[in-house]
Backbone bond lengths (Angstrom), bond angles and torsions (degrees), N, CA, C in turn:
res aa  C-N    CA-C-N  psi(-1)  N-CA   C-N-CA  omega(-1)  CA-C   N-CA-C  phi
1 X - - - 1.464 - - 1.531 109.22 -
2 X 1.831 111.23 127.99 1.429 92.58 -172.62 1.489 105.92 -110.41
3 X 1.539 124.83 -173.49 1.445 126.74 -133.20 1.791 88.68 -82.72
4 X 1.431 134.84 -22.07 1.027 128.22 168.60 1.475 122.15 -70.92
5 X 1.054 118.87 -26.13 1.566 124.31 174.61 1.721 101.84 -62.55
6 X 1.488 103.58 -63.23 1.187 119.85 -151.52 2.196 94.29 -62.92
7 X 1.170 100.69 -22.56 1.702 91.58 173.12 1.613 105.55 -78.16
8 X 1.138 103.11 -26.38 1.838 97.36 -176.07 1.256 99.80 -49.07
9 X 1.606 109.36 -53.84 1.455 118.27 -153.29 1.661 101.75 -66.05
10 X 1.025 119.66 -35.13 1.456 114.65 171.84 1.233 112.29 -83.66
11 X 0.990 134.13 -35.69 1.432 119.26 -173.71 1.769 104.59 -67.31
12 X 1.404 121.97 -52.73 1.550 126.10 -167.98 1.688 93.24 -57.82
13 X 1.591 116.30 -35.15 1.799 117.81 -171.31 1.593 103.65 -51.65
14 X 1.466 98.67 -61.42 1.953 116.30 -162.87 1.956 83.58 -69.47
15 X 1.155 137.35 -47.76 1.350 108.30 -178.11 1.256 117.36 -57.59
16 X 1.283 124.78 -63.64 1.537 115.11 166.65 1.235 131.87 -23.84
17 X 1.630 100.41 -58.53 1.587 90.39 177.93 1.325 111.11 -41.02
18 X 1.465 121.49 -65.80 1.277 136.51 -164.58 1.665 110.71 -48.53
19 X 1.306 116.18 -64.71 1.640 110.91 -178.59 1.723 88.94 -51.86
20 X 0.810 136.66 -16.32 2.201 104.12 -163.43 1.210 91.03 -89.06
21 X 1.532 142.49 -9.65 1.113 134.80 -166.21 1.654 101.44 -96.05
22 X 1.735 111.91 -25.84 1.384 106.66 -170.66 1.401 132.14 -73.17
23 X 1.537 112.49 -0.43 1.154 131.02 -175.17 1.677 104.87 -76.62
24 X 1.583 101.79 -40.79 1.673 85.17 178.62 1.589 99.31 -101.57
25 X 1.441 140.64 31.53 1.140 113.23 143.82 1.486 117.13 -87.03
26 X 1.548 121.19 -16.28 1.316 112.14 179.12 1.293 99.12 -89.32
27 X 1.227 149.97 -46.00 1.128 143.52 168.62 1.605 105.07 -10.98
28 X 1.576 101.31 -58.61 1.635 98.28 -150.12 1.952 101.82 -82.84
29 X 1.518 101.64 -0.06 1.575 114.99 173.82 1.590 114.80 -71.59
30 X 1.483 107.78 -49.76 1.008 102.28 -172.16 1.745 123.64 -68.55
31 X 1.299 108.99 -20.74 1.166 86.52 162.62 1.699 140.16 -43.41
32 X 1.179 106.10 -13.34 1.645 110.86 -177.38 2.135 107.64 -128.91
33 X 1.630 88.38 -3.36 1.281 74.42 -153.26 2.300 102.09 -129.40
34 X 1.400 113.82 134.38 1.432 94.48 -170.43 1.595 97.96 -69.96
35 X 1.446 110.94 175.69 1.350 119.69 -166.60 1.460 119.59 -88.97
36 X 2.120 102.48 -14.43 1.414 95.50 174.19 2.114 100.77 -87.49
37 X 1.379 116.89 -22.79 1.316 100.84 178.47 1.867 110.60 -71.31
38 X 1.180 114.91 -18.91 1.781 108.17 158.73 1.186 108.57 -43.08
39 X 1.378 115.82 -65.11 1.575 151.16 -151.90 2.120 89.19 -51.83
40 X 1.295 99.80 -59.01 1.399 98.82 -141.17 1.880 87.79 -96.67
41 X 1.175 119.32 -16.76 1.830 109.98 -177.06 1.057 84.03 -79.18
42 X 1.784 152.39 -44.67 1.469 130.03 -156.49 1.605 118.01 -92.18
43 X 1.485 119.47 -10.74 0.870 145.46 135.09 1.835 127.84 -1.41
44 X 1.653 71.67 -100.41 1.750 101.30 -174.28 1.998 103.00 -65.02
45 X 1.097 92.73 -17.73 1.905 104.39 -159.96 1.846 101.59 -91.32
46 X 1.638 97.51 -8.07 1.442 113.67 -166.78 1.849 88.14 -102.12
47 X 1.376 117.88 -58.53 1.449 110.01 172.91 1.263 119.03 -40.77
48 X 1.161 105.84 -45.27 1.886 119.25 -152.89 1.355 82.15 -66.91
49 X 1.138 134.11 -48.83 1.418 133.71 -171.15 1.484 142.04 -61.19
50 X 1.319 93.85 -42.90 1.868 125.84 159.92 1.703 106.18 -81.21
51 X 0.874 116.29 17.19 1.765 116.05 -168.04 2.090 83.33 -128.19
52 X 1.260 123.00 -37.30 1.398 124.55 -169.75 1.389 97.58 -92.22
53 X 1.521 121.25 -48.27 1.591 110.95 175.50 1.247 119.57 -53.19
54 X 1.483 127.69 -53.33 1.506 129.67 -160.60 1.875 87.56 -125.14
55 X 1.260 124.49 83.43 1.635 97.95 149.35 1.401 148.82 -122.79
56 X 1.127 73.23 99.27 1.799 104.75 179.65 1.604 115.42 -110.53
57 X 1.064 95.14 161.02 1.832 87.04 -173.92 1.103 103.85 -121.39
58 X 1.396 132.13 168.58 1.630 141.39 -168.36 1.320 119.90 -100.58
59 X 0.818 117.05 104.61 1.647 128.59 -178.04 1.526 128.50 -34.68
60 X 1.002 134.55 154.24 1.548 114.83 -174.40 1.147 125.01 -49.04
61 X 1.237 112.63 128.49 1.688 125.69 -178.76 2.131 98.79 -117.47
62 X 1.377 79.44 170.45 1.398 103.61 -154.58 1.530 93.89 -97.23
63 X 1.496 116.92 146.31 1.530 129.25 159.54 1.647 103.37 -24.54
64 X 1.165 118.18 -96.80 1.507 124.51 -171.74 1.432 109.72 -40.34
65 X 1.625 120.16 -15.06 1.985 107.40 -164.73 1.471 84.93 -94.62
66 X 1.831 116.37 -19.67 1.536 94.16 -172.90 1.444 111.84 -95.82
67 X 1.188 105.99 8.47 1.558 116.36 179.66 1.599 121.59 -86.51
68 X 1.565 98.02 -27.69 1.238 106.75 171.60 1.435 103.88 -75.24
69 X 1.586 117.07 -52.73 1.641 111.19 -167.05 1.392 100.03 -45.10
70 X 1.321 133.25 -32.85 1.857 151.12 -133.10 1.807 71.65 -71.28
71 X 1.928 100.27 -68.63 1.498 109.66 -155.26 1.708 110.31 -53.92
72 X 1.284 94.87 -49.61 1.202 101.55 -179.58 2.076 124.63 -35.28
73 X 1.724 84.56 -53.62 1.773 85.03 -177.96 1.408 98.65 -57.54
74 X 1.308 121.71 -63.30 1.317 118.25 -164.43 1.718 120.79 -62.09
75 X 1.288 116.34 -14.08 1.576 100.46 168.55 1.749 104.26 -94.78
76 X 1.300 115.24 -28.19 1.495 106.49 -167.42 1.228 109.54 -106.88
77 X 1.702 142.95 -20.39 0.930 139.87 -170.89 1.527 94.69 -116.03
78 X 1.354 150.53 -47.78 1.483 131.69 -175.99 1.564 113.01 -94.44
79 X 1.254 111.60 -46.00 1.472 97.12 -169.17 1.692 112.34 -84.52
80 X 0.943 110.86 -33.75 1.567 126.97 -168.10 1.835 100.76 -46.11
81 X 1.975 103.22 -64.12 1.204 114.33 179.14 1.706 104.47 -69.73
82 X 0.841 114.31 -7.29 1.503 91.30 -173.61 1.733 107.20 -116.13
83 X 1.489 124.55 3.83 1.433 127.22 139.07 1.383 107.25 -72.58
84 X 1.148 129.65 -32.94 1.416 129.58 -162.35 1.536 107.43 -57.74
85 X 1.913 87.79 -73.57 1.766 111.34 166.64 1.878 118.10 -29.38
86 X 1.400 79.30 -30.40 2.196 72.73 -159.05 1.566 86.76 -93.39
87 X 1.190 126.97 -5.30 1.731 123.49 -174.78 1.528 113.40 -85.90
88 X 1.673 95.22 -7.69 1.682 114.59 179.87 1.446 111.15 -91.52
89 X 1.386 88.11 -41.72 1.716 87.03 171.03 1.781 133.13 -68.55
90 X 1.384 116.74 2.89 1.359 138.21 174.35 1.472 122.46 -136.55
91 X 1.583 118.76 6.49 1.201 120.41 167.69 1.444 129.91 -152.59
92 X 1.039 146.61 178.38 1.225 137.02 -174.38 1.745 121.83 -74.93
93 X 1.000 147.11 121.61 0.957 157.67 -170.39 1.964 109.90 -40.09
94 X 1.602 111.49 -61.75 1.169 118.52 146.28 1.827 129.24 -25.73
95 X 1.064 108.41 -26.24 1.503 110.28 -159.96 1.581 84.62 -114.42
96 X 1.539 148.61 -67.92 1.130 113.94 177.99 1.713 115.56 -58.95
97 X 0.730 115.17 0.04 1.901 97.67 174.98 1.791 99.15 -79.23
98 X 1.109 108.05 -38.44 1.805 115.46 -174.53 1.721 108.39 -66.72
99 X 1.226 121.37 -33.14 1.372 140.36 174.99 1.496 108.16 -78.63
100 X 1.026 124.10 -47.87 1.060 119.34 173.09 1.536 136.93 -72.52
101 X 1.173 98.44 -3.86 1.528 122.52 179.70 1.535 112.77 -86.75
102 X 1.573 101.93 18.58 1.541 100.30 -174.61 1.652 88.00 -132.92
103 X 1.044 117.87 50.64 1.180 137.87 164.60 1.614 117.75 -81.55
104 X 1.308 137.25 -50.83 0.992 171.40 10.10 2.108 83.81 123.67
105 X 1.378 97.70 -92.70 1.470 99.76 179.54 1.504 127.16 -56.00
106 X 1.619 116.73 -29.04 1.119 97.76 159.73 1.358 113.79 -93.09
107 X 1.129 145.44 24.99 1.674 157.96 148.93 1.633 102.59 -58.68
108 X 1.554 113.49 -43.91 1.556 111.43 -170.90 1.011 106.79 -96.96
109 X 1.803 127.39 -10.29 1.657 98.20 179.97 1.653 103.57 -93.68
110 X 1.641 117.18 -9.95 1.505 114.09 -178.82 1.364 111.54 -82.50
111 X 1.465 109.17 -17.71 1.684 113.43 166.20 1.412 119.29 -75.10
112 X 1.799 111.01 -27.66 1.485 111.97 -176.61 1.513 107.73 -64.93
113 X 2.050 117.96 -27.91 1.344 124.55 -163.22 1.521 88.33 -99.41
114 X 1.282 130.90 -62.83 1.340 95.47 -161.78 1.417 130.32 -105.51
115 X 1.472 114.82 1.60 1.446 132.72 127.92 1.217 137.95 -66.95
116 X 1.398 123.35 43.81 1.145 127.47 -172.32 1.637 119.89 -54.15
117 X 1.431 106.76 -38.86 1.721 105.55 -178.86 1.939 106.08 -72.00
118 X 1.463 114.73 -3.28 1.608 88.16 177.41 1.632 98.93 -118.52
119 X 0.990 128.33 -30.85 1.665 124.41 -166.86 1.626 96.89 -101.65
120 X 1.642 106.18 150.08 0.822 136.09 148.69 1.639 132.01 -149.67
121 X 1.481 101.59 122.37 1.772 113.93 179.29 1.382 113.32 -62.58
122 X 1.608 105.28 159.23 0.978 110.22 172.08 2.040 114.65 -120.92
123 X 1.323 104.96 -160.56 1.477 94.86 164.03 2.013 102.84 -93.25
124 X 1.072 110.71 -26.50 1.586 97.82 174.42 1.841 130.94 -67.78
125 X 1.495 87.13 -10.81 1.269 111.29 -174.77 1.740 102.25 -64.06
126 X 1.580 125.38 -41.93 1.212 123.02 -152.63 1.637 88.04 -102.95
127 X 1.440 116.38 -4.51 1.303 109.05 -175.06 1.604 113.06 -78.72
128 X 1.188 103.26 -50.56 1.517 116.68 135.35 0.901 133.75 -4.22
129 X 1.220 139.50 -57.71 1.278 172.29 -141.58 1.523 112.60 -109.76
130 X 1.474 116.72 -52.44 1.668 125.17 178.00 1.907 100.67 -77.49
131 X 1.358 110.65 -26.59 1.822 120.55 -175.74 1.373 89.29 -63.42
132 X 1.277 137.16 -58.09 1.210 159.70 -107.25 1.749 95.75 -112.59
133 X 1.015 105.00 -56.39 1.869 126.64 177.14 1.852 110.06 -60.64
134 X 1.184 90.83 -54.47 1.742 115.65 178.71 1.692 99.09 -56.60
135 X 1.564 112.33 -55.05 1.669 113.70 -174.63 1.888 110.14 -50.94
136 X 1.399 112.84 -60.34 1.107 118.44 -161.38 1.249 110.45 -63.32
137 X 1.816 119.67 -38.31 1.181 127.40 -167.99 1.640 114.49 -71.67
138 X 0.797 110.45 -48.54 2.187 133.33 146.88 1.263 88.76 -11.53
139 X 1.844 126.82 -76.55 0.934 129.05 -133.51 1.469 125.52 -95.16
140 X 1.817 93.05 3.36 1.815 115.35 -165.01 1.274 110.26 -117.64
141 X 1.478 122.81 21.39 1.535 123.97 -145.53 1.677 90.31 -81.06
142 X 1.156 109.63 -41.27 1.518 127.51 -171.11 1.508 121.09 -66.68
143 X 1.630 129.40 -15.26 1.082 149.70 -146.28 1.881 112.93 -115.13
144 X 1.369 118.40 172.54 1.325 85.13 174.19 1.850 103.20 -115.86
145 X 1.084 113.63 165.09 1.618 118.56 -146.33 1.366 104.83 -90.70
146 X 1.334 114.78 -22.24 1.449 110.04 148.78 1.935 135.00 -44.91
147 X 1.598 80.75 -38.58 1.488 77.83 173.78 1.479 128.06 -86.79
148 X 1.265 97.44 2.76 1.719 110.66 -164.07 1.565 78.98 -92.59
149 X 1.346 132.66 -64.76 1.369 135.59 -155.48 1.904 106.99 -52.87
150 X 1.355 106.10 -39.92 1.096 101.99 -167.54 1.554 113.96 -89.30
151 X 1.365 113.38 -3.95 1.414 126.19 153.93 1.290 123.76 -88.28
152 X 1.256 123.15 5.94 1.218 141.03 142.84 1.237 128.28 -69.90
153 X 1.287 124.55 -43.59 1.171 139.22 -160.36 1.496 98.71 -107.06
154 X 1.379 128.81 -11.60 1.323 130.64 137.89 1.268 109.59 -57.20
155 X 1.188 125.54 -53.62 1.729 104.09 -160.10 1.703 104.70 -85.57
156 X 1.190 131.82 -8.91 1.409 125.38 138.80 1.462 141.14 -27.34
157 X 1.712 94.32 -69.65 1.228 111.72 138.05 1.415 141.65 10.51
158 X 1.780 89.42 -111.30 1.916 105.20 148.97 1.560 128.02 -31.92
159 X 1.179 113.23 -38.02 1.269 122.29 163.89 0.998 138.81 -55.06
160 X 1.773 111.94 -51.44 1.572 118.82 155.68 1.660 117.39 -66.89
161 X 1.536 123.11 -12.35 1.393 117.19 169.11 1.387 114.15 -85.46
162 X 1.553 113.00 -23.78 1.916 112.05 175.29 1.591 90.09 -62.71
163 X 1.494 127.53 -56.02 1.545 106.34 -167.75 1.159 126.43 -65.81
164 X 1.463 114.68 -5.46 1.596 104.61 -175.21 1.432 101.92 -111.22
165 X 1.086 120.31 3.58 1.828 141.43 177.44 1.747 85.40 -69.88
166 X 1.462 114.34 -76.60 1.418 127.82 -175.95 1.560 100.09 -26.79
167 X 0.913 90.31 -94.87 1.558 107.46 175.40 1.489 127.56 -13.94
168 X 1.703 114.97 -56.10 1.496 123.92 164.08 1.671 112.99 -70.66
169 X 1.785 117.41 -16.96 1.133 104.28 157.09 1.484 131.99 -57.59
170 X 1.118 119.22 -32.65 1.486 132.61 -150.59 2.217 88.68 -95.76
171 X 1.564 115.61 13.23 1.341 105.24 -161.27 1.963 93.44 -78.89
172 X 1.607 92.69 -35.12 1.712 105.02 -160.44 1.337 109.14 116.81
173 X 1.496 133.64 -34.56 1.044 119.30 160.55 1.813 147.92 -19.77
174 X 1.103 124.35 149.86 1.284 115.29 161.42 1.541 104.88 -75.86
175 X 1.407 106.25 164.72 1.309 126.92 -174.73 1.099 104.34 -82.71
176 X 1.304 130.12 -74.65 1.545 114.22 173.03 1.501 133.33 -32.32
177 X 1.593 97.70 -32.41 1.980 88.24 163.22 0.804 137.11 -67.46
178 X 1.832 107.66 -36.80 1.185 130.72 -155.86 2.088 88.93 -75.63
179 X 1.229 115.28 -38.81 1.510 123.18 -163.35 1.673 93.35 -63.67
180 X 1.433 106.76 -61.39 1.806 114.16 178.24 1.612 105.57 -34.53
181 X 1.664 103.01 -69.77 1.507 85.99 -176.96 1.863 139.03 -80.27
182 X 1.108 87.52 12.98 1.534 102.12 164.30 1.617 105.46 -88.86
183 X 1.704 118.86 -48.95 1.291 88.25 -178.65 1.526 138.91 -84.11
184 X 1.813 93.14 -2.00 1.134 109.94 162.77 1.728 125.53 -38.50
185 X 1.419 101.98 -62.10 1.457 101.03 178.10 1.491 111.90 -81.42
186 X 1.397 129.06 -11.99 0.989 126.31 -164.43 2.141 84.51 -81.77
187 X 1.010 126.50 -49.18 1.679 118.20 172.37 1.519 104.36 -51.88
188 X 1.179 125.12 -67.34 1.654 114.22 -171.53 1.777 113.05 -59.33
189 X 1.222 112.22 -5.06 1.761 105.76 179.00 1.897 90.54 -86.35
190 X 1.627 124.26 -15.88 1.477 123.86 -156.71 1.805 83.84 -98.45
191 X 1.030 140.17 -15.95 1.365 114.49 -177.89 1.166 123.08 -60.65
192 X 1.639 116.27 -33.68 1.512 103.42 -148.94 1.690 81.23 -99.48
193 X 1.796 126.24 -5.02 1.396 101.29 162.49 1.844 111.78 -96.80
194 X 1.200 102.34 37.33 2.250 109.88 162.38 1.294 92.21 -73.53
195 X 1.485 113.41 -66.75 1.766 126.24 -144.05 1.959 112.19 -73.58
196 X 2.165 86.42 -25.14 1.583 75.60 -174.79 1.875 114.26 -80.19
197 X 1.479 94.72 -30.91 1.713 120.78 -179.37 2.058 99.82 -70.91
198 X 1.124 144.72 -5.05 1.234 144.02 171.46 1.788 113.61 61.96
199 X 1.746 96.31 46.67 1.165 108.06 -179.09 1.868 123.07 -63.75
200 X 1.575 93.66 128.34 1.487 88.61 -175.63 1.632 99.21 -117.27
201 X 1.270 103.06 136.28 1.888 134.40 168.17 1.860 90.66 -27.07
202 X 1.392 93.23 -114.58 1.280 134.56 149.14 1.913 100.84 69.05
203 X 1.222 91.48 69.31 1.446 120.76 -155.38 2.253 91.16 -62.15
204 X 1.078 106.91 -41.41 1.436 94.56 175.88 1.249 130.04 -61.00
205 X 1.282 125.22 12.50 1.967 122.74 152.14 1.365 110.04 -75.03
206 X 1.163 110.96 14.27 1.873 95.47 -174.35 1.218 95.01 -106.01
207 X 1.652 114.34 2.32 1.885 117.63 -178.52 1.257 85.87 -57.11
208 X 1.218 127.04 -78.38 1.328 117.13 -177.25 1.655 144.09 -52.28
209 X 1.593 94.22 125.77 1.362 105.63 -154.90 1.673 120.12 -56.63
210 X 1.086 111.43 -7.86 1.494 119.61 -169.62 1.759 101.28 -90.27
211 X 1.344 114.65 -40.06 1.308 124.91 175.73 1.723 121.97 -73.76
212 X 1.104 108.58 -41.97 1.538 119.06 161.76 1.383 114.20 -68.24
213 X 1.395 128.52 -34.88 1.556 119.84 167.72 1.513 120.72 -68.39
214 X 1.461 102.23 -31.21 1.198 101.23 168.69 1.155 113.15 -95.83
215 X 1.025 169.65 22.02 1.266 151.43 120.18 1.746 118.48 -59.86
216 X 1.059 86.44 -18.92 1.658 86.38 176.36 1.156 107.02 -75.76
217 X 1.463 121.99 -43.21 1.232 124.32 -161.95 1.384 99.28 -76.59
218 X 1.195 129.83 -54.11 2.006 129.53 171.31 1.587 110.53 -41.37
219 X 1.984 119.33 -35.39 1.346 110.15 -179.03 1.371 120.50 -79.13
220 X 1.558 98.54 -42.45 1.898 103.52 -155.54 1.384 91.49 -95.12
221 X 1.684 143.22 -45.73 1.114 150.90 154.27 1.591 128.88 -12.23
222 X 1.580 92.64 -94.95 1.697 120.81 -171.68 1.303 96.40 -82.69
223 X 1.271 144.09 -29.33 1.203 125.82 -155.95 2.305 102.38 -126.80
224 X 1.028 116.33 -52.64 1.432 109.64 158.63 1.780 126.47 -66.34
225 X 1.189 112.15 -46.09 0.987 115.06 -179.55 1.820 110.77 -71.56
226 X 1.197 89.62 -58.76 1.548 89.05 -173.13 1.340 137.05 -59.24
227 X 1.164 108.10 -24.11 1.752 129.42 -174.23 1.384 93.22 -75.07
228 X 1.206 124.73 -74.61 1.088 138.92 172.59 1.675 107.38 -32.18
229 X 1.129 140.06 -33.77 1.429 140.74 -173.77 1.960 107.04 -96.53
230 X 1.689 97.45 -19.03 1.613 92.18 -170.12 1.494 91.96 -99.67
231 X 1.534 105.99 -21.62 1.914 85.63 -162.48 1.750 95.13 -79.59
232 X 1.292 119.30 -21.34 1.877 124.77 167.69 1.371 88.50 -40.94
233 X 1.545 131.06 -86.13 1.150 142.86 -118.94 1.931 88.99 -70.08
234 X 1.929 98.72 -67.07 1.733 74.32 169.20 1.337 143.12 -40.42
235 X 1.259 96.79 -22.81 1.729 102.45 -173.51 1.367 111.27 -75.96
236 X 0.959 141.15 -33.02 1.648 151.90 170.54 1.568 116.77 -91.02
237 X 1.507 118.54 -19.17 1.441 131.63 -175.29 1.105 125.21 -98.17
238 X 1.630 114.66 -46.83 1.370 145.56 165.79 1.528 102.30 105.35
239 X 1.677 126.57 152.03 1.332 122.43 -168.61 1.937 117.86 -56.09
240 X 0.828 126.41 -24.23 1.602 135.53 165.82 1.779 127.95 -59.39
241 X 1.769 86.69 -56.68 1.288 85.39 -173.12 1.432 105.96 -66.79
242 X 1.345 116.48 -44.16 1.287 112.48 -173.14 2.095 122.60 -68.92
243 X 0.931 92.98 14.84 1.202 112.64 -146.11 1.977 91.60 -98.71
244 X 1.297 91.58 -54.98 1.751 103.13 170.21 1.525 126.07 -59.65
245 X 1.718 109.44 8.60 1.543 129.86 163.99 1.552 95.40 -70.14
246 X 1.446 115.01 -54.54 1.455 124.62 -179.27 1.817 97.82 -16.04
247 X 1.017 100.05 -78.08 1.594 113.53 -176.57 1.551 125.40 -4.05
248 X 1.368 94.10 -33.81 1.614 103.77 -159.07 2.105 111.75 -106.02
249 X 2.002 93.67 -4.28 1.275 89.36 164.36 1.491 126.48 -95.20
250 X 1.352 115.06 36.58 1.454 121.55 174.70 1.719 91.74 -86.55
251 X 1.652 126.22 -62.05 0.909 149.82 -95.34 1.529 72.84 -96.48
252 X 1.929 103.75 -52.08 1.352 105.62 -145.69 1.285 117.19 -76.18
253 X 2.058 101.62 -19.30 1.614 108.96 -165.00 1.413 90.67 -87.84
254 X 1.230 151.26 8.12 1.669 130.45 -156.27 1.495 66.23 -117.14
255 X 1.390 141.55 -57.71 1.511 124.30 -155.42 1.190 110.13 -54.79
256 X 1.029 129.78 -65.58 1.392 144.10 159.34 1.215 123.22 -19.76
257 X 1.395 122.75 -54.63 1.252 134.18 163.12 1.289 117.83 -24.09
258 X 1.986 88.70 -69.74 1.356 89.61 -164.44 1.837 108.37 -87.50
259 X 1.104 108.92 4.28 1.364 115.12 174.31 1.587 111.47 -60.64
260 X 1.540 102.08 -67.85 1.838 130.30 -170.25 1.130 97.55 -79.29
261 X 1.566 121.98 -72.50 1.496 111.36 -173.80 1.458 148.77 -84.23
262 X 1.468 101.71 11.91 1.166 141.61 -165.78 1.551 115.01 16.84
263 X 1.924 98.74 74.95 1.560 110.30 -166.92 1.609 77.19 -115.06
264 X 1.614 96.36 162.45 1.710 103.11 -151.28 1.665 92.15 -97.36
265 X 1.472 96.35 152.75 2.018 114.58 -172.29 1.462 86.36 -115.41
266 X 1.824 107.19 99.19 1.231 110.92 149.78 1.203 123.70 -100.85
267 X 1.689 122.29 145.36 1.250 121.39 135.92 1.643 132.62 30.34
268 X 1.449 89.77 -77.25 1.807 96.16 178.20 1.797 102.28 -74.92
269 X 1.605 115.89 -13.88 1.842 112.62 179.47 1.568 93.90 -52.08
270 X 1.662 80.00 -58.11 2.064 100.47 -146.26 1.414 91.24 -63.62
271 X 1.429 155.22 -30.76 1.157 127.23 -161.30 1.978 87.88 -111.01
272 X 1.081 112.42 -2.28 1.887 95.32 164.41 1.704 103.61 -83.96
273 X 1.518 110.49 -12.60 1.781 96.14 -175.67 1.554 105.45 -96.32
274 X 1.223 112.87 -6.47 1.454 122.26 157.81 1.253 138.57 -53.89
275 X 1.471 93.75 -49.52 1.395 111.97 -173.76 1.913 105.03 -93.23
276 X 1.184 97.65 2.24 1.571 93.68 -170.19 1.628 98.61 -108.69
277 X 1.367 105.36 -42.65 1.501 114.43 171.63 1.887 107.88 -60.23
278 X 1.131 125.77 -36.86 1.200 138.50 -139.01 2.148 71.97 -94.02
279 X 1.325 118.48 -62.22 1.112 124.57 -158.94 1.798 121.38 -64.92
280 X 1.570 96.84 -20.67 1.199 110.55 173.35 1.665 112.05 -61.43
281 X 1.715 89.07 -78.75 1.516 117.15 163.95 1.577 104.07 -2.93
282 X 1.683 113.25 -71.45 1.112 137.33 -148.54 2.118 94.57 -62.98
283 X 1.006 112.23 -43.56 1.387 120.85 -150.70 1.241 98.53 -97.29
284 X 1.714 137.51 -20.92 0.997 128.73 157.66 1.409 120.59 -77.79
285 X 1.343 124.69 8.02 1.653 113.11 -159.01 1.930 97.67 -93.20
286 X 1.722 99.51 147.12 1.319 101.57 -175.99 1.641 130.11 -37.87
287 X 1.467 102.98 -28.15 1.544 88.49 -179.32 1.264 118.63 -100.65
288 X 1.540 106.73 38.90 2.000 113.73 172.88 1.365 99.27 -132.52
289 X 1.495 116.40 -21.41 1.207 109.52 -174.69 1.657 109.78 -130.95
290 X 1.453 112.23 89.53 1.732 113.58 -172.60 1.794 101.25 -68.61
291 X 1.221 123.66 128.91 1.219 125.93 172.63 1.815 89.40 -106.37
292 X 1.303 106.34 149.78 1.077 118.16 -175.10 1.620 111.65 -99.46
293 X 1.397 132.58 151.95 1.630 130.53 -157.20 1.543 91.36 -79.55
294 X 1.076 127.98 98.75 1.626 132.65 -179.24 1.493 92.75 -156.30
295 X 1.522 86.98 127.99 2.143 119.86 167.03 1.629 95.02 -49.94
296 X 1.581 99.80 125.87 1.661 115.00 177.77 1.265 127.67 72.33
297 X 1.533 111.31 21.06 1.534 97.00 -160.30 1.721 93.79 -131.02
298 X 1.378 97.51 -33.53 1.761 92.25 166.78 1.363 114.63 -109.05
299 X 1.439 138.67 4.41 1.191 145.28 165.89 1.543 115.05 61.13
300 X 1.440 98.05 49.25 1.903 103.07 -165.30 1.416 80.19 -144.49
C-alpha cells in the first residue's frame, strides 16, 4: 500500500468519524434553528474558509466540467443536507445515521451504470442489500416513516454526489477548488429554498455558546474540512471503495446519540445496526463485487 492510498484511508476514516457525530450537532440546532438556515450558515462559512486557505482560482473549465460541479452542489451540498436536516426534524437522530449507511449500495449500482469500465455487481451484492434494508427497517419501527424515507432519499443522494465526485476527480484540478466550486453551486441551488423554508438571519443565537460551537463545528469541521478530505479519498480510492467508510456511521451516530442526547439503545437498534453493518460488509466483499485491475479504482 503506497503513501497515497494509505492517506485516502485516513482521510475517508477521520471524515466518517466526523459526519456520524454531525447528526447530533444539528439535531441539537434545530431546536432554535430551521434546517435550511443550518444548511446554508455552515455552508457559506465552509467557502469563506476554503477561499482563505487556498486562494487561487480555477482555470478555465469546460461546459460539461461546470455542469458536473452544477450536479454535484445540488445532489451533495443542497439537497442531500437538506433531506437529511428535515429527516431530523421527524426522527431520531440514531436512526438516520443507520439509514444512511446504505449509501454505499446505491453508490455501487450508479457506479455499475455509469462507471461501467470499473465496477462490477454481483448476485451477493443485492443480497447485501435486502440484510442491509431488513437491519434499518428493524430498527425504525418506533419512528415516523416520513423521516426514515427522507433519510433514504438522502443516502441516494450521496450516491449520485460520490459519482460525480469521481468524475470531477479525473478533471486535474486541486481538491480544494474543485470542493469551493461544488459548494458554490451547491449554496445558490439553497436560495430559492431560504424564502420557501422562512429563513431568518438573526445572527444573535450564536450568543449562545452551544449554538456557536456547533456551528463551527458543521462549518470549519464537517463541511470545509471534510469534503475536502472525502472528495481526496475518492480521488485516489475511487467512489465505492471509499464509500464502505459509510459503514461505520451507524455505529458512531447511535453512540453518541445515546451518549449526548440521551435517546434510548434498544435491542431492536443494536441488532438493526447489525444486520445493516453485517449487510453492507456482506455486499462489498470481493467475491460479489469483481473490481477490475484499473489505477484508482481499488486503491491497492
Amino acid at each position: 500500500m503506497n503513501q497515497q492510498t494509505k492517506a485516502g484511508h485516513l482521510c475517508a476514516l477521520l471524515t466518517t468519524f466526523i459526519w456520524g457525530t454531525t447528526f447530533i450537532s444539528t439535531k441539537v440546532m434545530l431546536a432554535d434553528f430551521q434546517p435550511v438556515e443550518i444548511l446554508f450558515f455552515r455552508f457559506v462559512m465552509g467557502l469563506l474558509v476554503l477561499s482563505l486557505i487556498y486562494p487561487h482560482r480555477m482555470k478555465k473549465t469546460t461546459l460539461k466540467q461546470e455542469l458536473t460541479f452544477t450536479a454535484a452542489g445540488l445532489c451533495g451540498v443542497c439537497l442531500y443536507y437538506l433531506m437529511e436536516n428535515i429527516a431530523l426534524t421527524y426522527t431520531m437522530a440514531s436512526n438516520v445515521g443507520i439509514i444512511i449507511s446504505v449509501a454505499p449500495f446505491f453508490t455501487a449500482i450508479l457506479s455499475h451504470i455509469f462507471l461501467k469500465n470499473e465496477e462490477k455487481l454481483g448476485v451477493g451484492f443485492f443480497e447485501g442489500f435486502v440484510a442491509a434494508m431488513a437491519g434499518f427497517n428493524g430498527s425504525s419501527l418506533h419512528v415516523n416513516p416520513l423521516g426514515d424515507l427522507l433519510a433514504l432519499l438522502a443516502a441516494f443522494l450521496w450516491a449520485c454526489y460520490s459519482i460525480f465526485t469521481k468524475k470531477i476527480s479525473g478533471f486535474g484540478y486541486h481538491t480544494i477548488l474543485t470542493t469551493r466550486r461544488t459548494f458554490f453551486y451547491g449554496i445558490l441551488f439553497m436560495i430559492p429554498a431560504l424564502f420557501i423554508f422562512d429563513f431568518r438571519f438573526a445572527p444573535e443565537r450564536f450568543a449562545n455558546p452551544v449554538y456557536l460551537f456547533n456551528i463551527l463545528f458543521l462549518g470549519l469541521g464537517a463541511s470545509a474540512l471534510c469534503f475536502v478530505s472525502w472528495n481526496y479519498a475518492v480521488k485516489v480510492r475511487g467512489a465505492v471503495t471509499t464509500s464502505i467508510y459509510i459503514y461505520l456511521d451507524p455505529v458512531i451516530t447511535v453512540a453518541a446519540s445515546a451518549l449526548i442526547l440521551r435517546e434510548p439503545l434498544t435491542w431492536m437498534t443494536a441488532a438493526g445496526i447489525a444486520l445493516t453493518l453485517g449487510g453492507l460488509i456482506l455486499s462489498e466483499r470481493r467475491s460479489f463485487i469483481v473490481r477490475r485491475n484499473r489505477k484508482g479504482v481499488s486503491g491497492t
